[in-house]
N, C-alpha and C positions, 0 to 999 in steps of 0.2 A: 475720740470718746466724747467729747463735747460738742460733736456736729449730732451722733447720740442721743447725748441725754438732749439736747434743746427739740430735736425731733420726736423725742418718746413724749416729754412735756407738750407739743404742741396736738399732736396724736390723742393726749389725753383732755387736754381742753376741750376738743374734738371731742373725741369722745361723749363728756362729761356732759355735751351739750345734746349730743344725740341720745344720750341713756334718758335723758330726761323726755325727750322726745316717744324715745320707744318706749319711756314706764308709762307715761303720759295716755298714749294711746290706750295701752294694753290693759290701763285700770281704768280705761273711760268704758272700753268696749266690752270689759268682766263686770263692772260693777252697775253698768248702768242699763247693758243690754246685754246680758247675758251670753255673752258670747264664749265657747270653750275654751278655756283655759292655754292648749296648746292652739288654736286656730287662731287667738286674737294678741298670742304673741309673734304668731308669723305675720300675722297683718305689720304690728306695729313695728317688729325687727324689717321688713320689706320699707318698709315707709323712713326710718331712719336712716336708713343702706342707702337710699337715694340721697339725704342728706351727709352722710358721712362720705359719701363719696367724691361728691363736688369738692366738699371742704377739705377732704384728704389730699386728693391732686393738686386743690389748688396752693394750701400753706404748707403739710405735710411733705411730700412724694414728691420728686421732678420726674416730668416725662423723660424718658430714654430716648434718646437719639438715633439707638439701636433696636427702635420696637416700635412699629407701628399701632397707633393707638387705636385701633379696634385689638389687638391682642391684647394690650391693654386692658382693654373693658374687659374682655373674656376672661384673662386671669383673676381682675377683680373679684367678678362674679362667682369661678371657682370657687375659689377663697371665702366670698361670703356665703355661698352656698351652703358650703361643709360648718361654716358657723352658725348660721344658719340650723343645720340639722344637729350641729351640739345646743344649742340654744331651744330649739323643740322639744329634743332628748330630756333636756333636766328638766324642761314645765312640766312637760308628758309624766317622768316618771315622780315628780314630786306632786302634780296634781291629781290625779287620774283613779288616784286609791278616794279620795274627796268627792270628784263628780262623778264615779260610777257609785257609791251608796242609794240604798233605797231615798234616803229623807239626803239632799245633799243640806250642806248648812255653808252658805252663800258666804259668810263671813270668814269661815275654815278655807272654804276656796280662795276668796280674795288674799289672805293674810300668805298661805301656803302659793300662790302667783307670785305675789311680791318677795318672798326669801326666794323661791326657784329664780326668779327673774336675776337676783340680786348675785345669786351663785353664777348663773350662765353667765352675766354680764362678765364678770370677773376672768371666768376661763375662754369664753370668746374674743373679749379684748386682747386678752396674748396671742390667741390665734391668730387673730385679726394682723396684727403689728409685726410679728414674727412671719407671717406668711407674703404678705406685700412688701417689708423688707426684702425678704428673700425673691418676688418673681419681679415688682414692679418699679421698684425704686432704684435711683441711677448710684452706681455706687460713689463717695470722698471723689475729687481729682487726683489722680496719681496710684488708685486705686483698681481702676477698671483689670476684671480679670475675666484674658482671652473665653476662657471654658466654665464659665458658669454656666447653668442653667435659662437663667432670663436673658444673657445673652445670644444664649445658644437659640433660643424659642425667637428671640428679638430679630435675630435676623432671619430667621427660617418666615419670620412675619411679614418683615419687609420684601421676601423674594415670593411669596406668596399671595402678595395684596396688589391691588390697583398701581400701574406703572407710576402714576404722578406720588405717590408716597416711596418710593423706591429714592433712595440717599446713594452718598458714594459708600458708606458702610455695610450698606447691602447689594454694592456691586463688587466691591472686595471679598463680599464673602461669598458668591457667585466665583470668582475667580479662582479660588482657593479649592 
């Protein structure tokens, strides 16, 4: 439980540095060049991703030993994908009633960005942390279990990928 909570804390540090990053962008690019409301939060959520990611694997997440890391990346990107389109979903449907009026009012928009922004962040970040949990991240020692799922993907990745990333875990699992 305390391997846990030190990696939720670290995940939110994380985070905390990238929210700022992607609110950063997303109000540079609504307020100063009018950019759509859902459009220039995928800019700025895209732009963070690349930073949450690095940071992720490097303090957060240990590489699996059981996964080749281009699967890896693919699962990442899954993952932020789909956050991704929940984080569009609530700008879209919290701003859209604002920038489709005849007279839009600039300030209505900006103010209604930054509470959608501030909502999405909240339900993307569990997605976010409960999803990589689950496909990316190596589990405790003494934990490792045969039939999950990112094991199961992990080694189908390693028998599937370039022979020099191929392990003795992915010739065992060839044998099997």
């Amino acid at each position: 439980m305390r391997h846990l909570l030190a990696q939720f804390i670290k995940f939110g540090v994380i985070g905390f540095v990238c929210f700022f990053i992607d609110w950063g962008v997303l109000n540079i690019l609504v307020a100063f060049f009018h950019v759509n409301p859902t459009m220039a939060g995928t800019i700025s959520f895209l732009i963070s991703l690349v930073v949450n990611y690095v940071a992720s694997m490097r303090y957060v997440f240990q590489h699996r030993s059981d996964m080749a890391q281009w699967m890896e990346l693919v699962l990442f990107v899954v993952c932020s994908v789909i956050g991704l389109g929940i984080n569009s979903g609530i700008i879209w449907a919290m701003t859209s009633p604002f920038t489709r009026a005849a007279h839009p009012n600039r300030a209505m928009i900006i103010l209604m960005t930054n509470i959608a922004k501030i909502i999405a962040t909240i339900i993307v970040s569990v997605w976010n942390f409960v999803s990589r949990k689950l496909t990316i991240d190596v589990p405790r020692p003494g934990h490792e279990e045969d039939n999950t799922f990112a094991r199961r993907i992990g080694l189908w990745s390693l028998q599937h990928g370039p022979k020099k990333y191929r392990t003795p875990a992915s010739e065992a699992y060839k044998k099997a």
